[in-house]
C-alpha positions as CSV (number, residue, x, y, z in Angstrom):
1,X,345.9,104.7,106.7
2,X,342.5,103.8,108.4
3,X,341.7,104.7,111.6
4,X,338.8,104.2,114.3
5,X,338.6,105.5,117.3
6,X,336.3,104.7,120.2
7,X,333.8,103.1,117.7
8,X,330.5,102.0,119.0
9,X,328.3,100.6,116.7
10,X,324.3,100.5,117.6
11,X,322.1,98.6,115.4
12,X,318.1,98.3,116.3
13,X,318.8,100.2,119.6
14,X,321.2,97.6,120.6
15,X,324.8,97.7,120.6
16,X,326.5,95.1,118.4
17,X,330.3,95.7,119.2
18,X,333.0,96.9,122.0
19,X,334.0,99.9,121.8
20,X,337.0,99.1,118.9
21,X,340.0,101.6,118.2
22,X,342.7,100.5,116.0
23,X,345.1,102.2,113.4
24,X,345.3,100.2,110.2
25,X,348.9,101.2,108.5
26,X,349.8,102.0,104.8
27,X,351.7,98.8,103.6
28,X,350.0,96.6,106.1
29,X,347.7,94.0,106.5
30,X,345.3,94.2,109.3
31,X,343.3,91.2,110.1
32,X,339.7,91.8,112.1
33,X,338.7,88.4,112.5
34,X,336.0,86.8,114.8
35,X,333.9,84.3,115.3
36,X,330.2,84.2,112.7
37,X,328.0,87.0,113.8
38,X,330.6,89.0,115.9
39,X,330.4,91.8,113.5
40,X,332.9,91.8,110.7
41,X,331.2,92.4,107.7
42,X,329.2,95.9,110.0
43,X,332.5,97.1,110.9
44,X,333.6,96.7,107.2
45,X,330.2,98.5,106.3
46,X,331.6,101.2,108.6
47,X,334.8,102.0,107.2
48,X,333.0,102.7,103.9
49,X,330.9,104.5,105.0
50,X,327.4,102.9,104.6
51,X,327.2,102.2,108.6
52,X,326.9,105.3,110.7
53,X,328.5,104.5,114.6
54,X,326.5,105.5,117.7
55,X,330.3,106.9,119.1
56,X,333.5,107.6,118.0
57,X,335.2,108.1,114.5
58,X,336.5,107.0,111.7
59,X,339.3,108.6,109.2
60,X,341.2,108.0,106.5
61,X,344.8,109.5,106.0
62,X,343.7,111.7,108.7
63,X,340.8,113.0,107.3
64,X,337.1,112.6,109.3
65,X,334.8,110.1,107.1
66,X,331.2,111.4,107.3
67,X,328.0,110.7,105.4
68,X,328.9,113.9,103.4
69,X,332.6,113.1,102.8
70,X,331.7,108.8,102.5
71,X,331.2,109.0,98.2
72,X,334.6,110.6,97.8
73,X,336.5,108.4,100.5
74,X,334.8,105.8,98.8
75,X,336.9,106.7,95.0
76,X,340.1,105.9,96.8
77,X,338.7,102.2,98.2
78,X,339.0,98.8,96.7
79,X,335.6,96.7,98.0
80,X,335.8,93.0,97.8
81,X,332.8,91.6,98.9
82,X,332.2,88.8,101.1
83,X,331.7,85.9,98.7
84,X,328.2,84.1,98.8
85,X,327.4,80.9,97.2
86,X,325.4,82.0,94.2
87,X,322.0,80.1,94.9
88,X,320.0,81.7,91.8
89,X,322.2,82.3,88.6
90,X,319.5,84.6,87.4
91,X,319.3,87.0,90.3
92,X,321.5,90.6,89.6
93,X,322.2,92.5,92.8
94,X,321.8,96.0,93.7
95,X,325.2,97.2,93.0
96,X,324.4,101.0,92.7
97,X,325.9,102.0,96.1
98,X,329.2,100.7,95.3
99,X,332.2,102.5,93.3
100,X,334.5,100.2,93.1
101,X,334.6,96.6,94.0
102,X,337.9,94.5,92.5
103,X,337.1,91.5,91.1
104,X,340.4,89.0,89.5
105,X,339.6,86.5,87.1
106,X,339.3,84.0,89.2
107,X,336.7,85.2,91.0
108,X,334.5,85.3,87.5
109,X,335.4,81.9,86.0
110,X,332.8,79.7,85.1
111,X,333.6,77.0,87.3
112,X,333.7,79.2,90.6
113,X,331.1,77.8,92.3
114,X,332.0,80.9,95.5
115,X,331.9,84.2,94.1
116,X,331.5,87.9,95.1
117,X,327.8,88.3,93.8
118,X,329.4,91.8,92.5
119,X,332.3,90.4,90.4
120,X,330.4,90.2,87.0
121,X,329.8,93.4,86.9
122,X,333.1,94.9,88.3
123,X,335.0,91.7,86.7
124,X,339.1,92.2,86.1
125,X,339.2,95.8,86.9
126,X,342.7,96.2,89.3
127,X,343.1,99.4,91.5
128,X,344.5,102.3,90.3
129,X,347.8,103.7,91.6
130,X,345.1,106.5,93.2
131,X,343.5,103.9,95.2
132,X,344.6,103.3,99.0
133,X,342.6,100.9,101.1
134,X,341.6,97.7,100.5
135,X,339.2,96.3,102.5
136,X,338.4,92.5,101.6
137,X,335.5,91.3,103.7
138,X,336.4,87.3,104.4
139,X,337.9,87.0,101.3
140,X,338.6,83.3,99.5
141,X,342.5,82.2,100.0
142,X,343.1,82.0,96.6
143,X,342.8,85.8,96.6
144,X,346.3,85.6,99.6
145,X,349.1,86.1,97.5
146,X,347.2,89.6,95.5
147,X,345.9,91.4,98.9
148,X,350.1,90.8,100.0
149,X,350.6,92.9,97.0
150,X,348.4,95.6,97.7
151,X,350.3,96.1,100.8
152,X,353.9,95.3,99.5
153,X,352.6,98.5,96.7
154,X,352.2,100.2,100.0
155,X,348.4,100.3,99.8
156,X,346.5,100.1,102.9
157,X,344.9,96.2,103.6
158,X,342.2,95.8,106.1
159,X,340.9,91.7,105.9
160,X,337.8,90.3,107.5
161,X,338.6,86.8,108.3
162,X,339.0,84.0,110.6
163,X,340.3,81.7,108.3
164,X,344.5,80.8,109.5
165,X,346.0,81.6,106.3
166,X,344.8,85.5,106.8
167,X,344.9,86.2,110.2
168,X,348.8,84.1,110.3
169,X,350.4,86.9,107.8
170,X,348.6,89.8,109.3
171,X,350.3,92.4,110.7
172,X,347.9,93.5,113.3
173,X,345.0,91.2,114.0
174,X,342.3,92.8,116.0
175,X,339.5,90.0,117.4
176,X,336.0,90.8,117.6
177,X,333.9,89.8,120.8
178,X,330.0,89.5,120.3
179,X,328.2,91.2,122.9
């Protein structure tokens, strides 16, 4: 379980989202969707625990997530990053802040032409029964039918996305506002 409360985020000196609270359940999906640029992929960066909020909190099964306590929260998450068209085949991305990031075959096949730019490095590795939360920032569709799993094996699903094939089978969907 996943939850914020009161979060402010503040990037630059300006504030980038409402003040958000929600409790994201064990054997759910929660949807956070939104329009472009209303702050999905931060809020995602929050939960990890690479985005520090201006107010408020965030915890995991009930325990506070801090910069200190971020790395081992971070051992029980399942990343899927938002998936980029791959402009240069040649260019490898930073990956070293990143534990785990769950990539399925499909997302490393040659003829994916949208792919995680993380995948080949992290390619077919599925969670361990020690991993809890999901979080799948605006995931491809194809990719559905495998985050429904994660929560039918009780795991914790948090999915950016506006797309109506997510935000239809959520079930919670918070919507962001820009500011």
């Amino acid at each position: 379980m996943l939850e914020l409360k009161d979060a402010v985020l503040v990037v630059e000196d300006r504030q980038v989202l409402p003040k958000v609270s929600l409790i994201a359940r064990d054997g759910q999906i929660t949807c956070i969707s939104g329009a472009h640029g209303s702050g999905k992929t931060l809020l995602a960066r929050v939960m990890l625990g690479f985005q520090p909020l201006a107010e408020g909190f965030v915890t995991i099964d009930g325990e506070l997530l801090t910069p200190l306590s971020a790395p081992v929260f971070r051992q029980m998450m399942v990343y899927i990053p938002q998936a980029v068209e791959k402009v240069n085949p040649d260019f490898v991305p930073d990956t070293s802040d990143l534990e785990s990031v769950w990539g399925y075959e499909e997302l490393t096949s040659s003829n994916a032409q949208l792919l995680s730019p993380y995948a080949p490095e992290f390619a077919s590795r599925r969670p361990a029964t020690a991993k809890t939360l999901v979080i799948a920032d605006d995931p491809v569709p194809s990719l559905l039918s495998m985050l429904q799993e994660e929560a039918e094996a009780g795991r914790t699903v948090i999915v950016m996305s506006q797309l109506p094939e997510f935000t239809s089978i959520a079930h919670q969907l918070i919507t962001l506002e820009p500011l």
